[in-house]
VOPAGU-2260 file (C-alpha; in pm, 1 decimal, decimal comma):
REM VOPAGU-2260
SITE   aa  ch    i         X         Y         Z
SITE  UNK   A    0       0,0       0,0       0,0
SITE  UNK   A    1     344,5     261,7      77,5
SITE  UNK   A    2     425,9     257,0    -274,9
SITE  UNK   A    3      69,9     328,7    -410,9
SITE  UNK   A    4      16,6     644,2    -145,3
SITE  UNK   A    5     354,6     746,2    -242,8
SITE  UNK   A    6     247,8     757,4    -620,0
SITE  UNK   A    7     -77,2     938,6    -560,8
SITE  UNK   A    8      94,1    1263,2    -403,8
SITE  UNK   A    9     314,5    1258,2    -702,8
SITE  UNK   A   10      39,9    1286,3    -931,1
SITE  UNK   A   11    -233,3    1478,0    -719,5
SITE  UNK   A   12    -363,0    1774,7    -789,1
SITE  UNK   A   13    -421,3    2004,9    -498,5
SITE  UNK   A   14    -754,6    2070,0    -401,9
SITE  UNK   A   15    -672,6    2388,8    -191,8
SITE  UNK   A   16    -676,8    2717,6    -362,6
SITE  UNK   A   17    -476,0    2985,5    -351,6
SITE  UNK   A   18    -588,7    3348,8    -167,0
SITE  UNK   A   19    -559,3    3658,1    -313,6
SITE  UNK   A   20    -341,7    3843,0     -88,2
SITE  UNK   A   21     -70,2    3991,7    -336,9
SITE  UNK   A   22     116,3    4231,1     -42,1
SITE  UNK   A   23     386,3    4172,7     245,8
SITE  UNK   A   24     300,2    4416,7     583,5
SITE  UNK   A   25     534,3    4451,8     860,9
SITE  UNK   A   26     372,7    4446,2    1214,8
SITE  UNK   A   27     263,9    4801,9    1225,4
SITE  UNK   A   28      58,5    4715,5     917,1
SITE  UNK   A   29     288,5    4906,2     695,4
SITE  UNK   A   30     362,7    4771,2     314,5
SITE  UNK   A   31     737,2    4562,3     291,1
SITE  UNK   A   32     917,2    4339,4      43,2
SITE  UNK   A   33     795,8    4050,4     -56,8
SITE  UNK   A   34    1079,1    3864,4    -109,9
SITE  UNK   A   35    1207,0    3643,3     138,9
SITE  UNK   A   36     940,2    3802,8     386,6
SITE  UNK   A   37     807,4    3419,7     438,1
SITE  UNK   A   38     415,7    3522,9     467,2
SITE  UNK   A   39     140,5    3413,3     288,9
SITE  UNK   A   40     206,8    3681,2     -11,4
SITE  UNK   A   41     555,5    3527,2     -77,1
SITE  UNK   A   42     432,2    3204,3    -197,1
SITE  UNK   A   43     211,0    3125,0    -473,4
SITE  UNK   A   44     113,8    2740,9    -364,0
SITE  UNK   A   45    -189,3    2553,2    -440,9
SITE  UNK   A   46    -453,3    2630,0    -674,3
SITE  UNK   A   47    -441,8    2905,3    -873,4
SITE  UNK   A   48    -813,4    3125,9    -960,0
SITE  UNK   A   49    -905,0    3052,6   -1316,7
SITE  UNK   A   50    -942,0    3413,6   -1499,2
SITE  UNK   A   51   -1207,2    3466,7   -1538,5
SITE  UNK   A   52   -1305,6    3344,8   -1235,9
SITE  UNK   A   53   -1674,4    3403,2   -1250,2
SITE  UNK   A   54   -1951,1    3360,1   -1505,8
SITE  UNK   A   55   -2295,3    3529,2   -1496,7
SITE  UNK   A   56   -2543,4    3355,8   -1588,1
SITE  UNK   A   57   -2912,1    3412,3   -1738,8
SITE  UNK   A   58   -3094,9    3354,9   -1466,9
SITE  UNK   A   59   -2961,2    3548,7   -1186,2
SITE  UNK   A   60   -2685,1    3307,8   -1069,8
SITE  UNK   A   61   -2340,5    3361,9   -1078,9
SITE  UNK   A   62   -2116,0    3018,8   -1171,5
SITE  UNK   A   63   -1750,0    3022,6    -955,8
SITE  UNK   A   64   -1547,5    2860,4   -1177,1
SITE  UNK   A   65   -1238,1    2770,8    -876,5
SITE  UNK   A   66   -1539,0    2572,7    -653,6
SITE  UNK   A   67   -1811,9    2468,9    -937,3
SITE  UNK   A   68   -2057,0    2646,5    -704,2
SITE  UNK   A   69   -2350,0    2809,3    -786,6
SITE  UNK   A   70   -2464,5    3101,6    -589,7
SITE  UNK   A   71   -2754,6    3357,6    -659,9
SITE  UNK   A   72   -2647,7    3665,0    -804,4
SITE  UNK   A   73   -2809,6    3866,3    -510,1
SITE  UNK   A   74   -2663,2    3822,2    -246,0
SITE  UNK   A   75   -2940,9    3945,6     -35,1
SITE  UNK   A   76   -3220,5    3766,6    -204,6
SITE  UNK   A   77   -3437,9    3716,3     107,3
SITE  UNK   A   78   -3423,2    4065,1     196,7
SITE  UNK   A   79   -3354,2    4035,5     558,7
SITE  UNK   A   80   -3208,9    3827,1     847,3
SITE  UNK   A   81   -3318,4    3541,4     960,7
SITE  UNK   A   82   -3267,1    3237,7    1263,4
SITE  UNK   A   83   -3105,4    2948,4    1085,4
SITE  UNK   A   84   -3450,9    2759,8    1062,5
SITE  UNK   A   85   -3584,8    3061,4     893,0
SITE  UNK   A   86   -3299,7    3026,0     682,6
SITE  UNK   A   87   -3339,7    2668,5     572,1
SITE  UNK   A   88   -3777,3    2723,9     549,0
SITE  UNK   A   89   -3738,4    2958,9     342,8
SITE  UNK   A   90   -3487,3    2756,2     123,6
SITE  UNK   A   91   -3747,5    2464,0      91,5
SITE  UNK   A   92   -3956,7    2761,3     -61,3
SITE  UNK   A   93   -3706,8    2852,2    -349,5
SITE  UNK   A   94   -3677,0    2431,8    -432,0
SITE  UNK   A   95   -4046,8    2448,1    -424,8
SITE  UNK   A   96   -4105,8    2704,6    -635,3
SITE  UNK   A   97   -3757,7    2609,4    -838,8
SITE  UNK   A   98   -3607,4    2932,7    -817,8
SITE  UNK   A   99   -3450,2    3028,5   -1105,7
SITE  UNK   A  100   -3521,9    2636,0   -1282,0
SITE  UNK   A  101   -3368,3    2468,7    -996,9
SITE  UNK   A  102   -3482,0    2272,3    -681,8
SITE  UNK   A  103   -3127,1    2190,2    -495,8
SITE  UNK   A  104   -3042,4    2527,7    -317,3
SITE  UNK   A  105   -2902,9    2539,6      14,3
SITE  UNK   A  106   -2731,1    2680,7     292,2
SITE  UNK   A  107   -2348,9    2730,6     209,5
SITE  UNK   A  108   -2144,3    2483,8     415,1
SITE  UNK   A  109   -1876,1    2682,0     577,8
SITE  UNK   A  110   -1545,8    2623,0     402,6
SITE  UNK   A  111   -1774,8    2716,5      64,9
SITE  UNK   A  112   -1904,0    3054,3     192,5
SITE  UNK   A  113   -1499,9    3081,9     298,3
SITE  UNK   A  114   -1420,7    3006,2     -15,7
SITE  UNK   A  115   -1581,8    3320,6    -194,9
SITE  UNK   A  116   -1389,3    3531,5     142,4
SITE  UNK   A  117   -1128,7    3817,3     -12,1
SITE  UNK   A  118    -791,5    3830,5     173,8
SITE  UNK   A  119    -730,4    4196,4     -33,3
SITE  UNK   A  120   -1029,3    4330,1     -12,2
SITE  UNK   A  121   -1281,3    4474,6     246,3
SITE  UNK   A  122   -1638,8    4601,1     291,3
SITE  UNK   A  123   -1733,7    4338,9     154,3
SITE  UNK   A  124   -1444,0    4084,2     148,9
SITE  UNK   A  125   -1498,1    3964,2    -166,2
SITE  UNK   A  126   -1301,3    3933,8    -489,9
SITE  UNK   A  127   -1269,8    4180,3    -735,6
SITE  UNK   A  128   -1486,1    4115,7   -1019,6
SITE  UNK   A  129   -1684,3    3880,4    -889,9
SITE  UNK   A  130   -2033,8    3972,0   -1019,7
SITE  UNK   A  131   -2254,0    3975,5    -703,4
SITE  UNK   A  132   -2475,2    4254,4    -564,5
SITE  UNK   A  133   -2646,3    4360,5    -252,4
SITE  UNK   A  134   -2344,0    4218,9     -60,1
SITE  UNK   A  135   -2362,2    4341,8     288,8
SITE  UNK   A  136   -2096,2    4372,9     516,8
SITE  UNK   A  137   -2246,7    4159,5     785,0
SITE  UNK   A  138   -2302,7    3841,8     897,1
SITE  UNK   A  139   -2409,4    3515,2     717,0
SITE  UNK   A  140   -2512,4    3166,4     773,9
SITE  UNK   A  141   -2373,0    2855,1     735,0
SITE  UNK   A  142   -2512,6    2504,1     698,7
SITE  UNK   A  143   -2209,8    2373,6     910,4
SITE  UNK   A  144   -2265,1    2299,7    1263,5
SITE  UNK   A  145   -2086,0    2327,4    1613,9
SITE  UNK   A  146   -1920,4    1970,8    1697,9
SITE  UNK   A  147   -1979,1    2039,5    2081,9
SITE  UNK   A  148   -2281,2    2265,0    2047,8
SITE  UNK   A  149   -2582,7    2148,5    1885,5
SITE  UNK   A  150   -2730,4    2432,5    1884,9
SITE  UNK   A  151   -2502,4    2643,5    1749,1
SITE  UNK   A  152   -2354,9    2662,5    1353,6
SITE  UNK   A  153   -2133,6    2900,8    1207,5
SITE  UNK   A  154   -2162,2    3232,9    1003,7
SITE  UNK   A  155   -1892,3    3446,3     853,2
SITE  UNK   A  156   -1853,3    3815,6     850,0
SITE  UNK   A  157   -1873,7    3924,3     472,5
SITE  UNK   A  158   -1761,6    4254,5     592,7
SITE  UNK   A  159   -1368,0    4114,4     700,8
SITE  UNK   A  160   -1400,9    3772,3     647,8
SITE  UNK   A  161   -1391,0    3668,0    1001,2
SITE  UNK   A  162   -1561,7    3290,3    1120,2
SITE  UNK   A  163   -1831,2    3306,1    1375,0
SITE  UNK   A  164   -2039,1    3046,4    1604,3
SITE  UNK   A  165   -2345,3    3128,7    1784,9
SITE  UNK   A  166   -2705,6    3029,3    1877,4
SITE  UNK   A  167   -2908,6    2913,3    1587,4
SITE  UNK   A  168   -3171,2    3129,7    1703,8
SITE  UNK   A  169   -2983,5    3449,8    1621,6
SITE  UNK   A  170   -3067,0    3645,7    1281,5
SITE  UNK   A  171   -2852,1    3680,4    1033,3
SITE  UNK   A  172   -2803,7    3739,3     644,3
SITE  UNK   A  173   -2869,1    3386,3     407,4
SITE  UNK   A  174   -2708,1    3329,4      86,8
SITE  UNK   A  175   -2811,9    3044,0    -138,7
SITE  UNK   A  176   -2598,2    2762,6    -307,7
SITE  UNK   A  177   -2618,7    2497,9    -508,6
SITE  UNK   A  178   -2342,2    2253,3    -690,5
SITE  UNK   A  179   -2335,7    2301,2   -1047,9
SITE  UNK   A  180   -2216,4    1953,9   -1163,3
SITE  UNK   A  181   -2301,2    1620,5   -1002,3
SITE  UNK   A  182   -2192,8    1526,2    -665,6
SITE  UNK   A  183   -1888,0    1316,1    -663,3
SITE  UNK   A  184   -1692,7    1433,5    -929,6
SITE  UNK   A  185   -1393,2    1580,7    -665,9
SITE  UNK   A  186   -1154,8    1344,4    -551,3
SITE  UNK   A  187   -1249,4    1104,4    -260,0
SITE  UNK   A  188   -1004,1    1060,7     -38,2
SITE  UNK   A  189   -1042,7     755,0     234,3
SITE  UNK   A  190   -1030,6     925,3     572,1
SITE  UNK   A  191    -863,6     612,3     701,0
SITE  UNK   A  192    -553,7     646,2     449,6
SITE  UNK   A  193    -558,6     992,3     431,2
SITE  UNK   A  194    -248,9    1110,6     596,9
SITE  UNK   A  195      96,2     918,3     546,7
SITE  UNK   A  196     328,7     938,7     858,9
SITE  UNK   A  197     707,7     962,7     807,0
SITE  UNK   A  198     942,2    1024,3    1096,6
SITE  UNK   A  199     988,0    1401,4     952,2
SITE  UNK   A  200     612,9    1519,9     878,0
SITE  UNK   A  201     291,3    1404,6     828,4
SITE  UNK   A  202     149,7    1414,2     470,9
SITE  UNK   A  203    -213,0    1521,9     388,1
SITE  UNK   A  204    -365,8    1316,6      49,0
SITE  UNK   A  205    -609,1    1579,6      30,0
SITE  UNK   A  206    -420,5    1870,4      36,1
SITE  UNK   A  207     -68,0    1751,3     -47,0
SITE  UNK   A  208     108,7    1990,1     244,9
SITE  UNK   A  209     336,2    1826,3     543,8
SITE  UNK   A  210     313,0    1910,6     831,0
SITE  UNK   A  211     548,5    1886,8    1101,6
SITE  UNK   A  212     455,0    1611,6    1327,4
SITE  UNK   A  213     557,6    1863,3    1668,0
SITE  UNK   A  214     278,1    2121,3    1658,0
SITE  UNK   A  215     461,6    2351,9    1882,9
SITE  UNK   A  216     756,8    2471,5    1726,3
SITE  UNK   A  217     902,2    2686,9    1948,2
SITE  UNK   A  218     771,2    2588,5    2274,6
SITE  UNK   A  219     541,1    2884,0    2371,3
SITE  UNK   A  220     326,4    3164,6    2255,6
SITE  UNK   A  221     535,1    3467,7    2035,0
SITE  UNK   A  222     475,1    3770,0    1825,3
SITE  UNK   A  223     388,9    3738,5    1448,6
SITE  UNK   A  224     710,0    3839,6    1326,4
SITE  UNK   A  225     878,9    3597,2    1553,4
SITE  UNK   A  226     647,5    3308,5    1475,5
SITE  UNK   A  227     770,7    3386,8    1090,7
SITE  UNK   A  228    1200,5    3362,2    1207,5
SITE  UNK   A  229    1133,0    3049,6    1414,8
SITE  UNK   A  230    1045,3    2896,3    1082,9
SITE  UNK   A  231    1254,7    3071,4     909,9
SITE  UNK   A  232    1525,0    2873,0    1113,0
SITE  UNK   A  233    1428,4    2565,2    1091,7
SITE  UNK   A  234    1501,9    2565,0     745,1
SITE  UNK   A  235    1867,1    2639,3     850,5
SITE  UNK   A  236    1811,5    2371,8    1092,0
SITE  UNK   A  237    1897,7    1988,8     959,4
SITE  UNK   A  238    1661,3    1853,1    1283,3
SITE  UNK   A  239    1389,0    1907,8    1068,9
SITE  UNK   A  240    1480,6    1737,6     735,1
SITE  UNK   A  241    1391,7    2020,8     506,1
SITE  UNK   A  242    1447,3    2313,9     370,1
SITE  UNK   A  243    1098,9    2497,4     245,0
SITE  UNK   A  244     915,2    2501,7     573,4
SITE  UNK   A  245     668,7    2804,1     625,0
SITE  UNK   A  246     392,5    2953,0     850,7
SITE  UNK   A  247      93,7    2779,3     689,6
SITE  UNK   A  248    -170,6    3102,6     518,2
SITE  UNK   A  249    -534,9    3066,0     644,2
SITE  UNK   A  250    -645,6    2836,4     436,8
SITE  UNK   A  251    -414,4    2611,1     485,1
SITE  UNK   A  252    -480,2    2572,4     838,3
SITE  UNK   A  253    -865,2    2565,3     760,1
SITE  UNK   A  254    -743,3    2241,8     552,7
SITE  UNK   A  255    -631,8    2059,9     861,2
SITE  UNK   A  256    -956,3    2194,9    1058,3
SITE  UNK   A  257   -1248,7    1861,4    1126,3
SITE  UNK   A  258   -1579,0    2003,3    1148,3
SITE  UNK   A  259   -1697,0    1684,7    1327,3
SITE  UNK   A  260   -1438,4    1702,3    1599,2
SITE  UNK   A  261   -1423,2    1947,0    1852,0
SITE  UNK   A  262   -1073,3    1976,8    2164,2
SITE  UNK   A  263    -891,0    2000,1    1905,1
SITE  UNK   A  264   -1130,3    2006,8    1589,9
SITE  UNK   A  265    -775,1    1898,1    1382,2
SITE  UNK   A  266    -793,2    1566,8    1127,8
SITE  UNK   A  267    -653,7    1309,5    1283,0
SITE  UNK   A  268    -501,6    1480,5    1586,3
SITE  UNK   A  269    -372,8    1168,8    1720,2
SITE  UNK   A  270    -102,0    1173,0    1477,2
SITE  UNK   A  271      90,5    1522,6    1576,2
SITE  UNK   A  272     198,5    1580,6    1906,4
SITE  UNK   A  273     175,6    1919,2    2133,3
SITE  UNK   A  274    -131,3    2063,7    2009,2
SITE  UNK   A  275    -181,9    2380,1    2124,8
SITE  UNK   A  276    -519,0    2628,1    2112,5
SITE  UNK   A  277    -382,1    2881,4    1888,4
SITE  UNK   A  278    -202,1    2928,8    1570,9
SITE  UNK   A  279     -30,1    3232,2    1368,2
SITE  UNK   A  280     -94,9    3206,4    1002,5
SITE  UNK   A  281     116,9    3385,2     771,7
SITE  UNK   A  282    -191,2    3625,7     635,5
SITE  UNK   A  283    -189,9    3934,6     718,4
SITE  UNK   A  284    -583,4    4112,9     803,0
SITE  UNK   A  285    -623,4    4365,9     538,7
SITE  UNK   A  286    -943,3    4468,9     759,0
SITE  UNK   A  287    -624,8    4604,9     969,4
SITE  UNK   A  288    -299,9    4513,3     869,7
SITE  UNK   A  289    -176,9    4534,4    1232,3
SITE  UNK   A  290    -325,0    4183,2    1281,3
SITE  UNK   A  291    -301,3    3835,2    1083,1
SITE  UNK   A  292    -524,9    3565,1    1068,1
SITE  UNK   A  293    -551,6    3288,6    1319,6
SITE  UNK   A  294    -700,3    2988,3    1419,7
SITE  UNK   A  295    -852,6    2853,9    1731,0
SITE  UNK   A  296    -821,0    2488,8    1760,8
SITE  UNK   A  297   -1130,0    2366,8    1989,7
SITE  UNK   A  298   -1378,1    2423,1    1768,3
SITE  UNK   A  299   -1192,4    2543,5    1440,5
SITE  UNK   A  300   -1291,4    2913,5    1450,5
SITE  UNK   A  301   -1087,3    3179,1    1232,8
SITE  UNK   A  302   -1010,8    3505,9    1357,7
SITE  UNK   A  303    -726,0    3732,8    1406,4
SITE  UNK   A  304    -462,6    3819,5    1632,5
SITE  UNK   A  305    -284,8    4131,1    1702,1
SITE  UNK   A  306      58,9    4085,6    1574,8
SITE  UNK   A  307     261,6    4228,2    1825,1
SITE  UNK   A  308     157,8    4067,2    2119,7
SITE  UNK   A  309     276,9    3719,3    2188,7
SITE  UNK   A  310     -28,6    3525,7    2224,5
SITE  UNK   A  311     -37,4    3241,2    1919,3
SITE  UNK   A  312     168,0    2975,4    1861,2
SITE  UNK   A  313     350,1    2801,3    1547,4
SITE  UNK   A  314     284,0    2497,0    1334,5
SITE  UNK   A  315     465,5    2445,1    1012,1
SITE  UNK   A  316     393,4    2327,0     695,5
SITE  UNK   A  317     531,9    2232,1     353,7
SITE  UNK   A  318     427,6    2116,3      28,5
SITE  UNK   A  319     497,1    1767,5     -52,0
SITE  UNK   A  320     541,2    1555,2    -304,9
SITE  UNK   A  321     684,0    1261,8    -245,6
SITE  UNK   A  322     710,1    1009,9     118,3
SITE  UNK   A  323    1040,5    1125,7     196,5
């Protein structure tokens, strides 16, 4: 079985797409180089955004091209807020009625909505050119719910981007979705084979990053910039095998994220060692460049941290392609 998993991450195709933040920010939130800067802006990884990325359609539905999603053109099309069985009632209306000739829309799950989130732009957070109106900079539900909380599911913030839980019976915004080809044509991926432990890293199928098996580099909690030189040395380091490490970007660190699992919500925790509450990522919040985005192991949330105070901790990552 080695040789076959080996074999698929040389020919896999990541499933993990790129953001769109194209600028390096030192901690006061001021522009610097690029080059050698090791944040999320510095490397081009994963999947790049087809151009053009969206298509409008006929009938009031915009087609993302990156996800194969289909999302109503208004983004606002049930005019106000409502609790997330609101939300889904008045869903079962559209598919009754089949809203613009179809009867499969739904609630976004939450790395979909996250998918459409801007990491350049704010107010609303969304990509340039991407077709949509009555976007408001507020809060919208998600079909994904709270592993420990039943009665709780996410929204995001469409104003920043940021990942929210709370009661179901709070009122927010509702954006419909639907797939636009037939279910099952991504890549499955066994859960049971899905990660490939080597004494150096531990190898997602899914996404094809490593990650280092010690989820603690560096022992305790630092500052943003010194989350990005810890790293930075382990590549001078010849403990750690390799050379290319890095301070995951967000979503790479919603890749490793289990919505089913909650203490840590991480895939297969059991395999790393020394995981820890919080992580740095290496984006930087354009909502204010004096933070970067973070996440919150227990129950997966994203958010951001201020960058100069020491309160987040590092993981690595690296793309791999190979079992070495």
């Amino acid at each position: 079985m080695w040789p076959l998993l080996c074999e698929n991450l040389k020919n896999m195709k990541s499933i993990l797409i790129q953001t769109d933040q194209a600028e390096c920010y030192d901690e006061f939130g001021k522009f610097i180089a690029c080059a050698d800067a090791g944040q999320d802006a510095s490397y081009r990884s994963a999947k790049p955004w087809p151009q053009p990325r969206f298509k409008q359609n006929n009938d009031n539905t915009v087609t993302d091209f990156l996800t194969d999603l289909m999302w109503t053109q208004n983004a606002n099309l049930l005019e106000f807020p409502l609790s997330f069985k609101e939300a889904l009632e008045a869903i079962n209306e559209m598919n009754a009625s089949r809203m613009f000739g179809f009867s499969d829309w739904r609630l976004p799950k939450r790395h979909e909505l996250f998918s459409l989130i801007s990491h350049a732009n704010i107010n609303p957070a969304l990509p340039k050119g991407n077709l949509f109106y009555n976007v408001f900079s507020s809060y919208y539900w998600t079909a994904t719910l709270i592993a420990q909380f039943v009665k709780q599911a996410w929204y995001i913030h469409l104003g920043g981007g940021r990942v929210f839980k709370g009661m179901k019976t709070g009122s927010y915004m509702v954006w419909p979705v639907r797939d636009n080809t037939v279910k099952g044509s991504e890549r499955i991926i066994d859960p049971k084979n899905r990660f490939i432990v080597t004494p150096h890293a531990v190898t997602d199928q899914k996404t094809g990053l490593s990650w280092s098996i010690n989820a603690n580099i560096g022992s305790h909690p630092v500052k943003w910039f010194e989350a990005l030189q810890i790293v930075s040395d382990m590549n001078r380091n010849q403990e750690y095998k390799y050379q290319d490490w890095r301070l995951p970007n967000i979503r790479e660190l919603e890749s490793i994220i289990d919505m089913e699992k909650h203490s840590p919500a991480i895939a297969s925790s059991d395999l790393f060692t020394n995981i820890q509450s919080f992580y740095w990522s290496s984006t930087t919040s354009v909502y204010d460049p004096r933070y970067a985005w973070t996440l919150y192991t227990e129950d997966g949330n994203l958010g951001v941290g201020y960058k100069s105070n020491p309160e987040f901790y590092v993981w690595c990552v690296r793309d791999s392609k190979s079992c070495i």
